[in-house]
C-alpha positions in Angstrom: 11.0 -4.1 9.7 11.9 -2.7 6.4 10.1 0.9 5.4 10.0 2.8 2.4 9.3 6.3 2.8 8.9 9.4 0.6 8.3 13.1 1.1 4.0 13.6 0.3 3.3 16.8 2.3 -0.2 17.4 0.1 -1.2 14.0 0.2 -0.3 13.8 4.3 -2.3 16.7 5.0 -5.1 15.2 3.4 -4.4 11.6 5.2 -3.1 12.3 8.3 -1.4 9.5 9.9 -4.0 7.1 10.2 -3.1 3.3 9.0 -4.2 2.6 5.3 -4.2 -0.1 2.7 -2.1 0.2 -0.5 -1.9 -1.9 -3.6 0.5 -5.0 -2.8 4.0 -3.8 -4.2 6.4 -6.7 -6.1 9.4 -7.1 -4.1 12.2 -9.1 -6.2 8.8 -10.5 -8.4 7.3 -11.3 -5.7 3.6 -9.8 -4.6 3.7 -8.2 -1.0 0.7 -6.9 1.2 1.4 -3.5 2.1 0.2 -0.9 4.5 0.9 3.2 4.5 0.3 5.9 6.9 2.0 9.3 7.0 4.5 10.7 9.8 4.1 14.4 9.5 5.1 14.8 5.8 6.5 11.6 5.3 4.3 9.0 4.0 5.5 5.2 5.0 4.6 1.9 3.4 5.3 -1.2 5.4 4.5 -4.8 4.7 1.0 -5.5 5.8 1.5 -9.2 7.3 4.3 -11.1 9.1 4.9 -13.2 6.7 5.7 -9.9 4.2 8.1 -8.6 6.5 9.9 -11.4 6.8 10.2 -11.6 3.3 11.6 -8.5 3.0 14.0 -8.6 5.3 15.6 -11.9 3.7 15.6 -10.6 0.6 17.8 -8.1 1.7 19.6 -10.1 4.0 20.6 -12.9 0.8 20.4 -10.3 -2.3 22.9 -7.9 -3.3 20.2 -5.8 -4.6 16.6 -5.4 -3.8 14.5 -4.3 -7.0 11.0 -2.8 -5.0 7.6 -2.5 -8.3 4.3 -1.1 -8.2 1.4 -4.1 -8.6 1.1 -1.9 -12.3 4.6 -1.8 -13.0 5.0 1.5 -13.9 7.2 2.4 -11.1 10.4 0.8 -9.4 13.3 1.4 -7.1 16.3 -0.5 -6.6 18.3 -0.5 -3.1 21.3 -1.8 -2.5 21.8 -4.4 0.0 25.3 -4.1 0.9 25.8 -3.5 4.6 22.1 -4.4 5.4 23.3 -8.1 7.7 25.4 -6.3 9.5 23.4 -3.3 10.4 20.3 -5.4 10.9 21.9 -7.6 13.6 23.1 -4.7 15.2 20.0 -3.1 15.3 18.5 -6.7 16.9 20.6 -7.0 19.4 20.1 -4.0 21.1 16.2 -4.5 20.9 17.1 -7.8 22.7 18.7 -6.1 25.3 17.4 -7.1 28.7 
């Protein structure tokens, strides 16, 4: 799974870390359901469905970069992509472990 995360310590406090929605977020122009709950001050946004996730993840497994916009597109972050294959695999394989 792919996370975005920011430091929200007011906004966690507030919260707490129970699962909420959030406004589906474009990912490369597309619309994806997502999800947020905080992690002590860090506030986390995931995709909401499977199908989201996978998404993501192939986005950044084909794209060089990854171009992440609020539903009102008045906000957006780019993330490279370089390296993400190789570290993802890696990461796979040892969650296969038997």
């Amino acid at each position: 799974n792919v996370y975005l995360q920011f430091w929200d310590e007011t906004k966690c406090k507030t919260d707490g870390d129970k699962v909420m929605g959030h406004d589906p977020l474009y990912v490369n122009d597309k619309l994806v359901k997502y999800s947020q709950a905080c992690n002590g001050s860090w506030r986390t946004f995931f995709p909401s469905t499977e199908a989201g996730r996978k998404y993501i993840v192939s986005q950044f497994k084909k794209k060089n970069l990854v171009e992440i916009t609020t539903y009102k597109k008045d906000f957006k972050v780019l993330f490279s992509a370089k390296g993400f294959t190789k570290l993802f695999n890696e990461k796979r394989m040892q969650l296969d472990a038997i």
